[in-house]
C-alpha distance (Angstrom), angle and dihedral (degrees) to the residues before:
residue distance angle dihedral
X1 . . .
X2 3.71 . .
X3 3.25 121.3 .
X4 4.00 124.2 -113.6
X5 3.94 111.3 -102.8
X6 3.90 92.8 -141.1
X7 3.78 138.6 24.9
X8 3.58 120.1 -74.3
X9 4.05 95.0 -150.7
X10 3.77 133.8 -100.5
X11 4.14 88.5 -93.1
X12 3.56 94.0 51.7
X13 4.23 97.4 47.2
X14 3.63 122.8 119.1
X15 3.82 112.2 -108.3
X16 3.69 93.3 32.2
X17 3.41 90.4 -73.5
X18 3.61 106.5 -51.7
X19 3.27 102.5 134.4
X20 4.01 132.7 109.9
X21 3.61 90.6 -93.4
X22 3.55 96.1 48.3
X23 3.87 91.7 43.7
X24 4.18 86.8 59.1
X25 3.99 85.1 48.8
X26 3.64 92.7 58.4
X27 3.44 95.0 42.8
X28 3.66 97.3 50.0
X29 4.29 85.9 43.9
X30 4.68 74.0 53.2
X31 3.80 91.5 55.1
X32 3.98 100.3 37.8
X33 3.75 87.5 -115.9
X34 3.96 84.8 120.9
X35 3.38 133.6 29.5
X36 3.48 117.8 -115.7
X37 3.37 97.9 -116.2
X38 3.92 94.5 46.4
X39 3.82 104.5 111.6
X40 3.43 96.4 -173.5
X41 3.63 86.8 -128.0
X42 4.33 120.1 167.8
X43 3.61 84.7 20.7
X44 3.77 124.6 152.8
X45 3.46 123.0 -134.9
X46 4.04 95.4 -108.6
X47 3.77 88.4 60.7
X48 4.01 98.0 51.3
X49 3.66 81.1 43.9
X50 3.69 95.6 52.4
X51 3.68 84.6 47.6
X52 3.71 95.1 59.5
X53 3.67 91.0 54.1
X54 3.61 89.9 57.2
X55 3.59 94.9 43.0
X56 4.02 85.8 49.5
X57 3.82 89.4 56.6
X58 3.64 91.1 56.1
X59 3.83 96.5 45.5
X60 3.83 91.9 49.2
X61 3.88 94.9 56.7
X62 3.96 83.4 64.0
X63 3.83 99.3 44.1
X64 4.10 82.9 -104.1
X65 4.06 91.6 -85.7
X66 4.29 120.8 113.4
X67 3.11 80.4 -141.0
X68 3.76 92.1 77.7
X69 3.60 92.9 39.6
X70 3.70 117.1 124.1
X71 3.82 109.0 -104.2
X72 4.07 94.9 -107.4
X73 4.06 88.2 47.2
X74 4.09 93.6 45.2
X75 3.74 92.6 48.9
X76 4.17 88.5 44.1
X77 3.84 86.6 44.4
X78 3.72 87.4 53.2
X79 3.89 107.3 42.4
X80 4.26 83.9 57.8
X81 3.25 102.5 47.4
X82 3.89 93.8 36.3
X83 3.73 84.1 58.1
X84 3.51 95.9 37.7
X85 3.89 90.6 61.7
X86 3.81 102.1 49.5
X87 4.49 82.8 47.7
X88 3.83 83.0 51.2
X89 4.04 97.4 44.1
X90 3.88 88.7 47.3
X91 3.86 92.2 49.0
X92 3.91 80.3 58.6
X93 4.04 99.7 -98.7
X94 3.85 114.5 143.2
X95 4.24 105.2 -177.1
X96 4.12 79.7 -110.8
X97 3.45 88.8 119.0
X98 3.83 101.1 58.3
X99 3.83 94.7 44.0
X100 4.32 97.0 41.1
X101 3.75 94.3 111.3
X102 4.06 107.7 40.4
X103 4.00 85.1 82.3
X104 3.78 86.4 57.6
C-alpha cells in the first residue's frame, strides 16, 4: 500500500486520532502553537515534523510531565485530550492498541 504524500488531518485519522501525529496536534492545539481547529490536513511530513520540534520545545521547559504544567496549560491540556478520548472511544477506539504487548 503506498503511503499518502501529505497528512490526512487529525479528524480524518484512524483510531480517532490517537495516533503519534495526532498526539503532536493536540499538543501543539495545548501550547497555542495551533489553533484548535487546525487539522493539519494536506500536510507534508516536514511540516508535522517541524511541528513536533516545536511541540518538543514546549514540553521540555516543563520536564515533559502535566504535572509540571502551569495551572492554565494543565487544565487546557486536559479539556482536549479529555474530549479527544470520548471522540476517539465513539469512533470505536479502545487504548487496546497502545497497551497489546505489555502482556507479552
Amino acid at each position: 500500500m503506498k503511503k499518502p504524500k501529505t497528512y490526512v488531518g487529525i479528524d480524518n485519522e484512524i483510531n480517532g486520532g490517537m495516533t503519534t501525529i495526532g498526539k503532536i496536534i493536540r499538543d501543539a492545539w495545548v501550547f497555542n502553537l495551533l489553533d484548535e481547529s487546525e487539522t493539519c490536513a494536506g500536510w507534508n511530513l516536514s511540516g508535522i515534523d517541524n511541528l513536533l520540534q516545536k511541540v518538543n520545545d514546549e514540553w521540555d521547559k516543563y520536564g515533559c510531565l502535566v504535572s509540571h504544567l502551569p495551572p492554565e496549560l494543565r487544565q487546557r491540556h486536559n479539556k482536549i485530550h479529555n474530549v479527544a478520548i470520548i471522540k476517539a472511544k465513539s469512533a470505536g477506539w479502545s487504548g487496546n492498541v497502545e497497551t497489546d504487548d505489555e502482556d507479552e
